[in-house]
N, C-alpha and C positions, 0 to 999 in steps of 0.2 A: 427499875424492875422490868418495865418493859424492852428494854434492851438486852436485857437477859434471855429471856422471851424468845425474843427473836432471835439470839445466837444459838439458843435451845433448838429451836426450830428447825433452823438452820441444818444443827448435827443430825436430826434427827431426818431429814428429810434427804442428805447424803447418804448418811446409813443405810434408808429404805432402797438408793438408787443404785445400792453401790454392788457389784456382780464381782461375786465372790473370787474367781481363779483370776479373772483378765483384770480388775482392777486393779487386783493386788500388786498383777505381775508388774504393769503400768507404773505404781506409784515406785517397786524394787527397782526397775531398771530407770527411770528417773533419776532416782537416789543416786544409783552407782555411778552412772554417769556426771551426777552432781559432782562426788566425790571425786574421781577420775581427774573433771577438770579443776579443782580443787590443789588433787597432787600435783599436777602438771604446771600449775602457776605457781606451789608455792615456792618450789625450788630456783627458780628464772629470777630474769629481771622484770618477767611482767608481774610479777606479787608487787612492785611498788607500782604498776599502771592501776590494777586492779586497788588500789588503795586512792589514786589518783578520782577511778571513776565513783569510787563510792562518795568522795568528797563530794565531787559534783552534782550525784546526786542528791545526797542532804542538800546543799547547797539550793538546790532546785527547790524541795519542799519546805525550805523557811521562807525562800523568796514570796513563796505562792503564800505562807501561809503569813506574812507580812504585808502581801499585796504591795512586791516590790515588782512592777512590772516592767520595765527595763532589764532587770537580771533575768526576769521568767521569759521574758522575748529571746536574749542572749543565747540563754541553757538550751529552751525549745529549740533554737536553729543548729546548736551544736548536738544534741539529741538527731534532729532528723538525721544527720549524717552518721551518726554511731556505728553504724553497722559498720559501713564501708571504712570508716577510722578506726575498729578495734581490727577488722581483716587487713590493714595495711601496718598497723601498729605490731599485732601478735602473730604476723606474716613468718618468721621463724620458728616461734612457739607450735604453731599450727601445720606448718612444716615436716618438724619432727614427729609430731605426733600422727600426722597420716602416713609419715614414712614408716614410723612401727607398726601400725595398722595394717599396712600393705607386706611388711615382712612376716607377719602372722602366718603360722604353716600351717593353711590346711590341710594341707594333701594328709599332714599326721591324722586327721579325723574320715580320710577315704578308707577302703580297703585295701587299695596298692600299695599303701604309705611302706610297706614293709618291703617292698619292690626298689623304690629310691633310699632305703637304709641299705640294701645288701650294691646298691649302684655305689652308694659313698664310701663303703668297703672296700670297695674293688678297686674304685678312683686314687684313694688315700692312704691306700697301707703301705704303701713301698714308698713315696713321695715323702710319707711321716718320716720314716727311717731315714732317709736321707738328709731330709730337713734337720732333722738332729744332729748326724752328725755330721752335718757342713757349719750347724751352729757355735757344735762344740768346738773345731776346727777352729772359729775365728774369734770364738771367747777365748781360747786359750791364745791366740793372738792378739789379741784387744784391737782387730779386723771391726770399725764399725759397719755395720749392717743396718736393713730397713727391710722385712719382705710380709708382704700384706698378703693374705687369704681371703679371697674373693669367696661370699658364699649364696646365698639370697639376693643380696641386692647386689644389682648389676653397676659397677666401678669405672664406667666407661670413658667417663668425663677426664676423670682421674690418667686413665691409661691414652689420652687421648695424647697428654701430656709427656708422655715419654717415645721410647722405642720400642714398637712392637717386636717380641723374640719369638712366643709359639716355642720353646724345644723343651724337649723330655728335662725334668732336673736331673742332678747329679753335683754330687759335692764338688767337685772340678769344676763344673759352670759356676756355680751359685761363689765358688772360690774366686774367681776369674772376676766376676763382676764388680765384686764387694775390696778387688784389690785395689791398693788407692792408687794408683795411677790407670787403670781402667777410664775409660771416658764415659763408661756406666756406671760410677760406683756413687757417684753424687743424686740420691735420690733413690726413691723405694723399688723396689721387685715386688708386682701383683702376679699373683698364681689363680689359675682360674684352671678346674678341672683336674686337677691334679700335675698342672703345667706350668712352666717358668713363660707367661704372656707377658708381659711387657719389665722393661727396666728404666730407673731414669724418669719415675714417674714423679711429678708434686701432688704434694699430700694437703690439705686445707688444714688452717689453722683451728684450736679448738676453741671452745665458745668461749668459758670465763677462763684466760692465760692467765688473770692476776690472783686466779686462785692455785696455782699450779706449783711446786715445789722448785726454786728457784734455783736449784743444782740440779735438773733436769736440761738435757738440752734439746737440741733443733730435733732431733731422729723422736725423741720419747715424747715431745709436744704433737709432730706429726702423727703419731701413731693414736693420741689422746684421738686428735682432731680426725682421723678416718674413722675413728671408732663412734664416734657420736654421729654421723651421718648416716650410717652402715650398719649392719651386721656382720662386718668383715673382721676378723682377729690377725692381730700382726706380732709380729716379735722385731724385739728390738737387740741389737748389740750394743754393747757402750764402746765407745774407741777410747776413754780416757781407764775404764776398770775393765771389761771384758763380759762384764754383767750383763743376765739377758733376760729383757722382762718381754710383757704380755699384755698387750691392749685387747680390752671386749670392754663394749658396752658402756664406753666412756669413762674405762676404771682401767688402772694400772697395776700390774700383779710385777714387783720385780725381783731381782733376784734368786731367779730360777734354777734348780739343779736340771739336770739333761733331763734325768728320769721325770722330775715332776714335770716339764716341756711335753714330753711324747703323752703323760697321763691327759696333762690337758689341752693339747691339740686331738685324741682319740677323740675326748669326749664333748669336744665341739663339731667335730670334722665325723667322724665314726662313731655317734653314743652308744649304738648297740655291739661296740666292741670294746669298749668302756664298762660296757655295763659288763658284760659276762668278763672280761680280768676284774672285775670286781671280788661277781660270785665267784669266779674260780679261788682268786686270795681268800674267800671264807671258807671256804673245803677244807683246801691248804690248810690253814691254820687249826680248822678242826677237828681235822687228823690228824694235828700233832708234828706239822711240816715244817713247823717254827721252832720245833722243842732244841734247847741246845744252841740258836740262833745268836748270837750276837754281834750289835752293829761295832 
């Protein structure tokens, strides 16, 4: 009864201390961040460290409550080090996760932000167009291809690896390069700015390959593997079908028609041109612009 009591107490003396707007906010973003790291573990391979550490710690509280002190000696000395072992441990995990952190676009929440949307405009509308159809060009050749889209996070490491080019694209270069006896054609094409900057590049391999569909090959795994590092979007050719997929965000979109390519390289590279051919298709259609249409 008495320990009731006191847990009563307890609540009750939290209650009284507890400041209404900042505690609350305190215990919400606590939470989220709980959960966050939560998500981030459970997908990895650290969801089985993190099942590792919780053993250990049971582990710890039989010991103690066995007054098995040899184990409780053990645990403590591998405890003090904890920290520094789960930051060498989840050193990948942790990696990732300040790299998306750091690609976080504020500027969208400045005033200007609409300033570097009409810059990306301007950068990308002509560059799209060509991209597509140099793509098409070597789809319908079964011309294998690799060209990476540099956007937020800086590729440098990457391009460090190749030959720097710097020149304007055009289907003729981007043809030239990707020809197989080219002594550039072994390896990816980074675009940065709206430009054909390096060729000839290595791409890092991606985290779980043994989850990866094993009729995919060398081009479709690199493109996996820049895409989990990056914010960068890549297109791939196949040399064996002619097929051209789409790496973001460590996901594979393949078998792309031209038209769905240009849709979504707009609306990674250009949204606010994405967005209004959107709106425009809704007009279109609601005046009647479709009537009679067939594919």
């Amino acid at each position: 009864m008495q320990t009731l009591l006191n847990i009563w107490d307890s609540i009750v003396g939290v209650a009284r201390d507890f400041r209404f707007p900042l505690d609350l906010l305190d215990i919400l973003l606590a939470a989220y961040l709980v959960y966050k790291g939560i998500m981030i573990v459970r997908e990895t391979r650290a969801g089985q460290l993190v099942k590792g550490i919780i053993i250990m710690v049971a582990c710890y509280l039989v010991a103690q409550l066995l007054e098995l002190n040899t184990i409780t000696w053990l645990l403590n000395k591998v405890f003090e080090l904890g920290v520094i072992a789960i930051i060498v441990v989840f050193q990948p995990e942790l990696r990732r996760t300040l790299e998306k952190m750091g690609r976080t676009k504020v500027s969208a929440l400045t005033p200007w932000s609409h300033g570097d949307e009409s810059a990306n405009s301007a950068i990308w509308s002509q560059p799209i167009e060509i991209l597509c159809e140099a793509v098409q060009r070597l789809s319908m050749s079964a011309t294998g291809a690799l060209i990476v889209i540099e956007r937020q996070t800086k590729l440098g490491e990457q391009i460090a690896t190749g030959v720097v080019v710097d020149a304007v694209p055009s289907v003729e270069l981007i043809g030239n390069i990707f020809f197989k006896n080219s002594p550039l054609h072994d390896g990816a094409v980074i675009m940065r700015d709206g430009k054909i900057h390096a060729a000839a590049c290595f791409l890092p391999k991606p985290d779980k390959e043994e989850g990866i569909d094993k009729n995919l090959g060398s081009r479709h795994r690199a493109s996996l593997g820049i895409s989990e590092v990056s914010d960068s979007v890549t297109i791939v050719v196949s040399e064996e079908t002619g097929g051209i997929s789409f790496a973001v965000n460590g996901r594979l979109i393949r078998n792309l028609s031209i038209d769905k390519l240009r849709q979504t390289l707009q609306f990674y590279l250009i949204p606010e041109t994405a967005e209004e051919n959107k709106e425009k298709g809704k007009k279109e259609k609601k005046a009647g612009f479709w009537k009679g249409w067939k594919k």
